[in-house]
N, C-alpha and C positions, 0 to 999 in steps of 0.2 A: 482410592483415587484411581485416574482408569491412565491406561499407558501414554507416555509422552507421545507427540508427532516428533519426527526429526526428518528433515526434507533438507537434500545436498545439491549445491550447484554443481553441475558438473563443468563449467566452464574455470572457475577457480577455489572449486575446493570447500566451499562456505556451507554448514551445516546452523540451519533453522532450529532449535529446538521448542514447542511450544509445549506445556507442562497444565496438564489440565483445562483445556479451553474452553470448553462449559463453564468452567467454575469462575473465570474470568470475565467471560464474557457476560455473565448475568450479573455479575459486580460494577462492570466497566462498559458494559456495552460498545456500543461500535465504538469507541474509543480503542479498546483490545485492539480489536481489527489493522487501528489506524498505525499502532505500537509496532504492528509486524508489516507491514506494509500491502496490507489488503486493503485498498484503497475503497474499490467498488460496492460493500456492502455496510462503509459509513458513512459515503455520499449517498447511497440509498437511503439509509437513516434517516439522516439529516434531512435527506428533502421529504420525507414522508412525515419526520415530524415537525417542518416544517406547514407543510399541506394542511397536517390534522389539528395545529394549534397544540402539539404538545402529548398528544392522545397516544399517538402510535408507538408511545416510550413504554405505555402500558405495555403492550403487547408486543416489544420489541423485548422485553423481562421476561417473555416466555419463550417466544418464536427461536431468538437469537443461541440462546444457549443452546436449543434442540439440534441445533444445525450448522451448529459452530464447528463441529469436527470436518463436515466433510466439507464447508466453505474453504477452509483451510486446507483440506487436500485437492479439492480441484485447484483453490489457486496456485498451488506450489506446482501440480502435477504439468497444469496447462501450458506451462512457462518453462518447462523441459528438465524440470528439479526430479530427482530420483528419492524414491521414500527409502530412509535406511533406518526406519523405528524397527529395532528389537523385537525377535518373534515373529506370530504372523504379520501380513500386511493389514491394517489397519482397514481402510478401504480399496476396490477396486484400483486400476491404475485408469486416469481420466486417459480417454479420447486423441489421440494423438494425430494431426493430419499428416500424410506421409509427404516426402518431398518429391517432386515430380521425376518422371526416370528420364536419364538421357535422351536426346532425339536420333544420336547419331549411333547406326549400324555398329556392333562389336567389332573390334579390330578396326575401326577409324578414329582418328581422334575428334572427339568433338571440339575443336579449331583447325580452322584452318593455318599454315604460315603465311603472316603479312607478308606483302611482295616485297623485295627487294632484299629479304632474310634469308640467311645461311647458317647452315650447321656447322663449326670447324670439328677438326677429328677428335676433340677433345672434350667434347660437348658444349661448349662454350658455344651460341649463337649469335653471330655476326651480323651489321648492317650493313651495306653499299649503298651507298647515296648517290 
């Protein structure tokens, strides 16, 4: 059998485990998919064998299982989930877009203070109306 995925949220902690995916997915087809919340490649399914009259389940018994591992790590990756499977990494880590860099010169804050705002000594900030 080939090594689990295990994909972690970093926002609360949540750890994916999916245990053979190939082996699933050619059993279950995009159903699998749907199990772990890959949503996009069993709406694809669906509307393809909806298209072909039924046809493209054939070759959804081939296709799906070949490609079932790294479907499953881009979609974990692209969604900002860290891979903690055991051992090497599994696949690449997907494509990340960086977040834009600040506009505002070092040493400025990027805001300004609303008028009428005060610092008290105690860092507490003040309003005057």
């Amino acid at each position: 059998m080939s090594q689990p995925l295990r994909f972690k949220n970093p926002a609360n902690g949540y750890i994916v485990e999916i245990e053979s995916p190939e082996f699933w997915t050619f059993f279950l087809g995009p159903l699998f998919f749907a199990s772990k919340g890959v949503w996009k490649p069993m709406i694809i399914c669906v509307i393809a064998a909806f298209l072909t009259c039924g046809f493209s389940i054939l070759v959804q018994l081939i296709v799906l299982p070949i490609f079932a591992r790294s479907l499953f790590c881009h979609h974990f990756l692209m969604r900002g989930w860290s891979d903690v499977t055991e051992g090497k990494p599994v696949l690449a880590k997907a494509r990340k877009i960086p977040a834009p860099a600040p506009t505002s010169p070092p040493g400025k804050p990027l805001m300004s203070k609303p008028s009428g705002m005060s610092v008290g000594k105690d860092g507490v900030p003040t309003y005057q109306l």
